[in-house]
Every structure is written in C-alpha cells, then in structure tokens.
Backbone bond lengths (Angstrom), bond angles and torsions (degrees), N, CA, C in turn:
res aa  C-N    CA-C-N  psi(-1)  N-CA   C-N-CA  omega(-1)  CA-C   N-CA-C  phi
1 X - - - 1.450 - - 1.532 107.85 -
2 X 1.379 113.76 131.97 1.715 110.56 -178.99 1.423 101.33 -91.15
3 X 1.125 113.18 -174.66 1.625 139.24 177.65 1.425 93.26 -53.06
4 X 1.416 120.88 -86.19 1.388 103.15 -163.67 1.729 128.84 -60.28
5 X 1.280 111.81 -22.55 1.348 121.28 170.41 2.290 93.97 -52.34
6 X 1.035 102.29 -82.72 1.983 95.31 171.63 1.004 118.19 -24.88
7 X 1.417 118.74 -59.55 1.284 110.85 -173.34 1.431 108.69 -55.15
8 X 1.446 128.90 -73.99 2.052 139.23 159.96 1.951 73.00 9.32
9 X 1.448 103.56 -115.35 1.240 145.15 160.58 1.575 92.05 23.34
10 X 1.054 119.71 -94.85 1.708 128.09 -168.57 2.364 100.44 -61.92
11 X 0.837 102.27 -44.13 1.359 95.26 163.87 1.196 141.98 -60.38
12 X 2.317 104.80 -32.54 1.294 85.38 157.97 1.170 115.62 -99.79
13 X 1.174 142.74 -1.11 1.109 143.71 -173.90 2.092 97.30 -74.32
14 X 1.081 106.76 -34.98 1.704 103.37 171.60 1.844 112.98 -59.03
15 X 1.468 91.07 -48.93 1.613 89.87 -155.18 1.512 99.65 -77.26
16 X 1.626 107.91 -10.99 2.031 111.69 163.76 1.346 114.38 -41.10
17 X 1.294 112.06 -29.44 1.610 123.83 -129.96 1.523 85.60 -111.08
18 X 1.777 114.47 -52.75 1.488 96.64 178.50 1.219 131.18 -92.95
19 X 1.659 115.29 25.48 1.338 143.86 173.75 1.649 102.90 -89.44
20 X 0.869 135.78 -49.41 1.527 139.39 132.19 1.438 141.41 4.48
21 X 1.689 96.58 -70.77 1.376 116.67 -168.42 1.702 87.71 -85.40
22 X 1.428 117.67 -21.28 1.765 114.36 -173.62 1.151 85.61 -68.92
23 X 1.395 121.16 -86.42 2.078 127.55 -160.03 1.540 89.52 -30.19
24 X 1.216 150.64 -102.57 1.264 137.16 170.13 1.307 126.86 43.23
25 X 1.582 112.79 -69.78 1.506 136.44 179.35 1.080 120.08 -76.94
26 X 1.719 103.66 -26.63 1.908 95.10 162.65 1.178 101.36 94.26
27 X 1.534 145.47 3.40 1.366 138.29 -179.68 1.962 95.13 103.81
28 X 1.274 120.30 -6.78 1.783 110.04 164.88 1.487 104.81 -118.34
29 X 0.961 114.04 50.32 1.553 122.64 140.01 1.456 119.91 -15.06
30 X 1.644 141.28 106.58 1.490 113.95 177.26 1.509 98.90 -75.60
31 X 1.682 108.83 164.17 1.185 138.54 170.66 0.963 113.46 -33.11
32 X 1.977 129.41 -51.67 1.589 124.81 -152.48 1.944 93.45 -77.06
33 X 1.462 116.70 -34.86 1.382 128.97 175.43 1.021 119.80 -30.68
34 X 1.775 109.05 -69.23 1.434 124.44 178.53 1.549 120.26 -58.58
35 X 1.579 112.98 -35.12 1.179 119.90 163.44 1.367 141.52 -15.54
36 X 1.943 80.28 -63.98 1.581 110.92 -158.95 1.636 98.70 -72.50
37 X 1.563 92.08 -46.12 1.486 105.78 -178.11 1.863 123.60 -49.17
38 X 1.253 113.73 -58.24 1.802 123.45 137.82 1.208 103.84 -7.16
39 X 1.565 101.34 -95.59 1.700 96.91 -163.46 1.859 115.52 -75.82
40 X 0.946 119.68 24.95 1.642 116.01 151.04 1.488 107.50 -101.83
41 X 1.443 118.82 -4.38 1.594 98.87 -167.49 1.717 76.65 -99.05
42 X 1.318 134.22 -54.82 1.579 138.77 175.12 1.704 102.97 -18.56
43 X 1.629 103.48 -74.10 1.529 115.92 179.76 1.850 112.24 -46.10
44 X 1.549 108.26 -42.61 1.828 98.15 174.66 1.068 91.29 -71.70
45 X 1.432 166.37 -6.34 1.371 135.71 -170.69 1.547 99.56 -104.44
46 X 1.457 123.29 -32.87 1.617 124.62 175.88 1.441 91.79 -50.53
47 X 1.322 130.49 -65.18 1.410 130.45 -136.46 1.608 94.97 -79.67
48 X 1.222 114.11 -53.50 1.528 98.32 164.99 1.362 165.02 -41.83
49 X 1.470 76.83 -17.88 1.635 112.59 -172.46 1.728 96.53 -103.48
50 X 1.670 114.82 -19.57 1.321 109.53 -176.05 1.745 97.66 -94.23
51 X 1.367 126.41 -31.19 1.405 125.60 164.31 1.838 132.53 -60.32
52 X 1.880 89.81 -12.82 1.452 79.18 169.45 1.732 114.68 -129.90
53 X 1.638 92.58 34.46 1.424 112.63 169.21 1.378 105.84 72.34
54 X 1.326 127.24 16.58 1.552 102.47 -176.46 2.333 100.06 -102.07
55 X 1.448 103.68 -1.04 1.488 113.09 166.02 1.602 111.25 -112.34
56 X 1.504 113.43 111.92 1.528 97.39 152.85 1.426 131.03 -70.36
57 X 1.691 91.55 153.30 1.816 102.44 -176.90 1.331 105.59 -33.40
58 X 1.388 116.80 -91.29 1.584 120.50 -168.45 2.038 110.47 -34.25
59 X 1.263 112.02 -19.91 1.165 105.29 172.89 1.499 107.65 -87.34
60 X 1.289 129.60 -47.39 1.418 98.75 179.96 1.481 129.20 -67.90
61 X 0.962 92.97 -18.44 2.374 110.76 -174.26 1.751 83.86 -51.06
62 X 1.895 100.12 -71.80 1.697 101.59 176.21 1.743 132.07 -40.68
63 X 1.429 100.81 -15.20 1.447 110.18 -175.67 2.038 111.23 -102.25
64 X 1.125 91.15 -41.20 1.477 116.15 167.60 1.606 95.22 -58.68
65 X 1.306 133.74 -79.48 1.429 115.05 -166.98 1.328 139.67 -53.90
66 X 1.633 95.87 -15.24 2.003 118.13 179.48 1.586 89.60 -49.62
67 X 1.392 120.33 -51.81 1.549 117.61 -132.63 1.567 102.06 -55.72
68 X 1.516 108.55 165.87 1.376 112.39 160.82 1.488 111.30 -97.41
69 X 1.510 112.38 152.50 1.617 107.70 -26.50 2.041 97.78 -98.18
70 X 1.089 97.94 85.86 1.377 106.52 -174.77 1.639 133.80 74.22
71 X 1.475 116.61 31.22 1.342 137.76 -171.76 1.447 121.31 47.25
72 X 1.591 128.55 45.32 1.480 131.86 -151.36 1.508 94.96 -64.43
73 X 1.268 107.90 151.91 1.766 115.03 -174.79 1.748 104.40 -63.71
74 X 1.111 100.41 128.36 1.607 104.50 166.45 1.865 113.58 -81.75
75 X 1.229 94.12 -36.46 1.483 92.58 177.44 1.764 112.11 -118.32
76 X 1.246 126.57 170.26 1.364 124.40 -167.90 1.482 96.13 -71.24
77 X 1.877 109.76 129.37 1.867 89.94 164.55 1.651 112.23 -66.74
C-alpha cells in the first residue's frame, strides 16, 4: 500500500468516526462538526484525484493545507 492509498484509508476511516458523532446530534450537529466533516469528504476527493493522476503531489499537499483547520487526526496515526 503507498502513501496515498493510507492516507484514502486513515481519512476515511476519520470522517467514519465524525459521521458518528453527527447521527448522535439528531440532525443539530454543531457547526465546527459539520465543518470537519466537509473538509474530509473535500480531502477524499483531493487524494483521489491525486491517486488517479489527474492532481499533482505538490498540488494536493497545497490543497490539503487550505483545509480547516488543517485536517487534525481524528484517530491516533
């Protein structure tokens, strides 16, 4: 498995996690939640798009760092 295949992998396995803590809230989800959730589904589509060559590396790292507030690990790497 390469780097970006893990990364896929650890991203969705994150945004599983804050798909979760949403059902939880019952449809009142706070804001910073939904957020996070956004930019992990944004980040699986960078990385995907960088696994099937249609994003270069240095472009997703640059696209990857926009996010808010920078994709902090949900689970331990």
């Amino acid at each position: 498995m390469d780097d970006l295949d893990a990364t896929l992998l650890r991203l969705t396995k994150n945004l599983a996690i804050l798909r979760e803590r949403e059902a939880k809230y019952a449809g009142h989800a706070p804001l910073d939640l939904l957020t996070r959730i956004e930019d992990y589904q944004t980040a699986l589509a960078l990385v995907e798009h960088a696994r099937t060559g249609r994003l270069a590396r240095p472009d997703l790292e640059a696209e990857l760092a926009r996010t808010e507030p920078g994709l902090p690990p949900v689970l331990p790497l």
